[in-house]
C-alpha positions in Angstrom: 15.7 12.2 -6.4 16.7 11.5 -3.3 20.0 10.4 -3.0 20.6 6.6 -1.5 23.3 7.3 0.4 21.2 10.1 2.5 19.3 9.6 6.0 16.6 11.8 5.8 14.5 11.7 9.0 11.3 13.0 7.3 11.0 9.9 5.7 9.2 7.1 7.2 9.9 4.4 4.2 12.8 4.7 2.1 13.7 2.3 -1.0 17.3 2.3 -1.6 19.3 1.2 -4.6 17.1 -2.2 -4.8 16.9 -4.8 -6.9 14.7 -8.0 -6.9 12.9 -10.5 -8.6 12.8 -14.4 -8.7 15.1 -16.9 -9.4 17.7 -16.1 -11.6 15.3 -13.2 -13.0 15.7 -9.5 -12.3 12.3 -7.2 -12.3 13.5 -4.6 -10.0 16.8 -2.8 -11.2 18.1 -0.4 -8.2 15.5 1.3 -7.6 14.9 4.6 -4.9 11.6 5.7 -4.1 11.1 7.7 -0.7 8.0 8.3 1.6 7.9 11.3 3.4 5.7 11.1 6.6 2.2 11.8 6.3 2.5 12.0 2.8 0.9 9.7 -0.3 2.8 8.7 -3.0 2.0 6.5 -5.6 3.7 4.4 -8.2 2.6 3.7 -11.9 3.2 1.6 -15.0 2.1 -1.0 -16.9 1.4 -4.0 -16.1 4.7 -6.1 -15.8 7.3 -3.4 -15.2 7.5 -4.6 -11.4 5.1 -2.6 -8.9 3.8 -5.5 -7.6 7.3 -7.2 -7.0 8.2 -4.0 -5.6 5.5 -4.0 -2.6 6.0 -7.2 -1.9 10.0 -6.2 -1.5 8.7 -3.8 0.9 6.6 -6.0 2.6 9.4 -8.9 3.1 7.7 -11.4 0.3 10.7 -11.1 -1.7 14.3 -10.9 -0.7 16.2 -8.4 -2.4 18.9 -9.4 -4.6 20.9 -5.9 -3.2 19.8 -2.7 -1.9 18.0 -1.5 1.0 14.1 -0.8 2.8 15.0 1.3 5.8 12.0 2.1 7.6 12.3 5.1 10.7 15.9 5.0 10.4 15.6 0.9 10.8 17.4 -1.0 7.9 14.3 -3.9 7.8 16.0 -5.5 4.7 15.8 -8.8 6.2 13.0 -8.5 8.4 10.5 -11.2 8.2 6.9 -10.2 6.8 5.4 -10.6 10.2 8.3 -8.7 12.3 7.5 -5.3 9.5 4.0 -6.0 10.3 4.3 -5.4 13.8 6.7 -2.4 13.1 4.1 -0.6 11.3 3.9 -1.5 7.7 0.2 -2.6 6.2 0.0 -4.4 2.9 -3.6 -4.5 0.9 -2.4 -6.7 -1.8 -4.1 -6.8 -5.5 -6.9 -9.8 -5.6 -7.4 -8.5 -1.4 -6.8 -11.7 0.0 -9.4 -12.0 2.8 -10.3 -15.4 4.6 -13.6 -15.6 2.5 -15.1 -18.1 4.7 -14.9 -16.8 7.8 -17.3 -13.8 9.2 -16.3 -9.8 8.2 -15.8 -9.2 12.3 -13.3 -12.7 11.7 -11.4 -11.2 8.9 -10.9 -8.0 10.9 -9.8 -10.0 14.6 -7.3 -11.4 12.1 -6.6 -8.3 11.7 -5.3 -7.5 15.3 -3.0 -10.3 15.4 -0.4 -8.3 14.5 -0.7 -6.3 17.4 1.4 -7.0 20.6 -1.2 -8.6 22.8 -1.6 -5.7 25.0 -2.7 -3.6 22.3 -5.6 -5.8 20.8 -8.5 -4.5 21.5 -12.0 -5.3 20.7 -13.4 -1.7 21.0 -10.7 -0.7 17.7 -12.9 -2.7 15.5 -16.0 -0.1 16.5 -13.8 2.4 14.5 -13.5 0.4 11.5 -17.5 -0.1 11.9 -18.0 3.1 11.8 -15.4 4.2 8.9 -16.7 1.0 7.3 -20.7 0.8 7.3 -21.3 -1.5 5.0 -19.2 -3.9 6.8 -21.3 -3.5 10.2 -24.7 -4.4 8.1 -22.4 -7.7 6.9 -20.5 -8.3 10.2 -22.0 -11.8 10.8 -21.5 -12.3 6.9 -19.0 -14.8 5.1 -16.1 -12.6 3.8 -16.3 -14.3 0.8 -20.3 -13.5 -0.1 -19.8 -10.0 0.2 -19.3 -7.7 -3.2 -16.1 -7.0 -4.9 -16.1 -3.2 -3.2 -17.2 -4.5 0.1 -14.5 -7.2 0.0 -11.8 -4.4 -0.9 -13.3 -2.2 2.5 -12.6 -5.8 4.2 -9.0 -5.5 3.3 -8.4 -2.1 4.1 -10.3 -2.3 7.5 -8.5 -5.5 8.5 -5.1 -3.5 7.7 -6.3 0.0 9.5 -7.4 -1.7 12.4 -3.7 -1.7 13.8 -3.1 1.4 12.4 -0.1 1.2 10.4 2.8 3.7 10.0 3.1 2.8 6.1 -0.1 1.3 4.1 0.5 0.0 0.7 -1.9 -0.7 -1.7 -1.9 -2.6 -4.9 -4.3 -1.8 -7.4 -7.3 -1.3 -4.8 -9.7 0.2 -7.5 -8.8 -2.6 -9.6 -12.6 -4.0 -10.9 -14.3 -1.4 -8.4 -18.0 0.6 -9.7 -17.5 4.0 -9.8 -19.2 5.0 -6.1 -16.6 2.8 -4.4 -13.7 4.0 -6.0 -14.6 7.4 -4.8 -15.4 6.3 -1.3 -12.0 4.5 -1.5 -10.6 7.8 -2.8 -12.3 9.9 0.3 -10.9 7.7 2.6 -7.3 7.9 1.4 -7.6 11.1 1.1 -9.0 11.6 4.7 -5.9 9.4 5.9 -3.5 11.5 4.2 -4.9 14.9 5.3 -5.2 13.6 8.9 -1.7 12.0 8.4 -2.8 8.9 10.4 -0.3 6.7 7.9 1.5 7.6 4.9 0.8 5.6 2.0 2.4 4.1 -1.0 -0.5 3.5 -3.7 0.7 1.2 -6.7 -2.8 2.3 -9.1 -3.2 2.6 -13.2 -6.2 4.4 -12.8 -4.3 8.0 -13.5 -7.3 10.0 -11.8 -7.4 8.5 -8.6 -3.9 8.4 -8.2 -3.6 11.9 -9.2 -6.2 12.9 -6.4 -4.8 11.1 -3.7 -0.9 11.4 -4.1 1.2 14.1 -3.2 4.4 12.7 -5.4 4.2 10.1 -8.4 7.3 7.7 -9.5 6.1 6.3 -12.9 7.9 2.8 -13.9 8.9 1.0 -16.9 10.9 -2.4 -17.0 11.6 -2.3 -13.5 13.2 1.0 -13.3 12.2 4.6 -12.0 11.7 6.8 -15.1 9.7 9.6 -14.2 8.9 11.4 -10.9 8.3 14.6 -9.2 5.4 16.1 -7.2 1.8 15.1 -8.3 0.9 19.3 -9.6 4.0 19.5 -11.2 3.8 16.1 -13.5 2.8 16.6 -17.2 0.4 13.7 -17.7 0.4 13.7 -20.9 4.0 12.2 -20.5 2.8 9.6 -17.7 -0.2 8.3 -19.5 2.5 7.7 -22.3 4.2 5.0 -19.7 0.8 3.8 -19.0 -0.7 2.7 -22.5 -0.6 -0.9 -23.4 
């Protein structure tokens, strides 16, 4: 692994010797996971072990009890949520979180906000339109009528639409039918190859995380217990960390 002391330029999002959680609680016990640029890397576990407490680390939800998020060189420790938005760092969280009663081209102006001013512009939601078609059929639409797998292409077009440096997902094929997972899977996939962000996936679903990710860091009571490139991980051993 990567040691924490080490700047390594060829990562855009590096997790350094952190620890969180809430109150007097610990979930997260020093824990490094890197993301190289343009690369996909996801995290696993059961539920409980802290991937969720993790993102939302990253994300500036939670403030770490020690330790570090550096992102491009930047220590954004204690960054508010909003100032790592505008540096580049887009959060899909599990449940998706839209504004279910406004329209699906509402949700995604939302999306823009946290743009600087100059940069919000109307035409970047034709891209998501056209990524997204489903959402164009449903743009005058409640957020909240639409489908669990339309809802999910909400959240991620309302993220992409500023086009993030870092994405991260958690759990997005969570209660998803089979064709949307794999449309879900494309488009990662499609993101990553193209390296328009890199993306740190939190996902049980061992498949889809195996297809999409380029490294895996499997989890277990808050700590980093296995890792190592995607082709070279024996899953035998990680679906061993992922049975309840």
């Amino acid at each position: 692994m990567t040691s924490s002391e080490s700047s390594n330029s060829a990562n855009l999002l590096s997790i350094q010797q952190l620890s969180a959680g809430y109150g007097q609680s610990v979930i997260l016990k020093e824990v490094n996971i890197d993301l190289p640029l343009g690369q996909a890397v996801c995290l696993m576990g059961r539920n409980g072990v802290g991937k969720t407490t993790l993102l939302k680390s990253i994300m500036g939800h939670i403030k770490p009890k020690i330790g570090k998020v550096v992102l491009e060189d930047h220590d954004v420790t204690n960054w508010p949520a909003n100032q790592r938005a505008v540096a580049g760092i887009g959060y899909v969280p599990q449940g998706r979180e839209i504004f279910p009663y406004l329209t699906v081209h509402e949700n995604l102006l939302m999306g823009l906000e946290a743009l600087p001013m100059a940069e919000r512009r109307i035409e970047v939601l034709d891209g998501m339109y056209d990524q997204f078609p489903a959402l164009k059929t449903f743009r005058t639409k409640a957020a909240g009528t639409l489908s669990g797998g339309q809802q999910q292409q909400l959240a991620l077009a309302r993220v992409l639409v500023r086009k993030p440096k870092v994405l991260l997902l958690d759990e997005p094929t969570e209660g998803l039918q089979p064709n949307i997972v794999q449309e879900i899977e494309d488009l990662l996939q499609g993101l990553r190859d193209r390296q328009e962000t890199s993306i740190l996936l939190v996902e049980q679903f061992l498949d889809f995380a195996m297809s999409v990710a380029d490294h895996c860091y499997v989890m277990e009571n808050g700590e980093i217990v296995l890792e190592g490139p995607t082709k070279d991980l024996d899953q035998d051993s990680v679906r061993e960390y992922l049975a309840v």
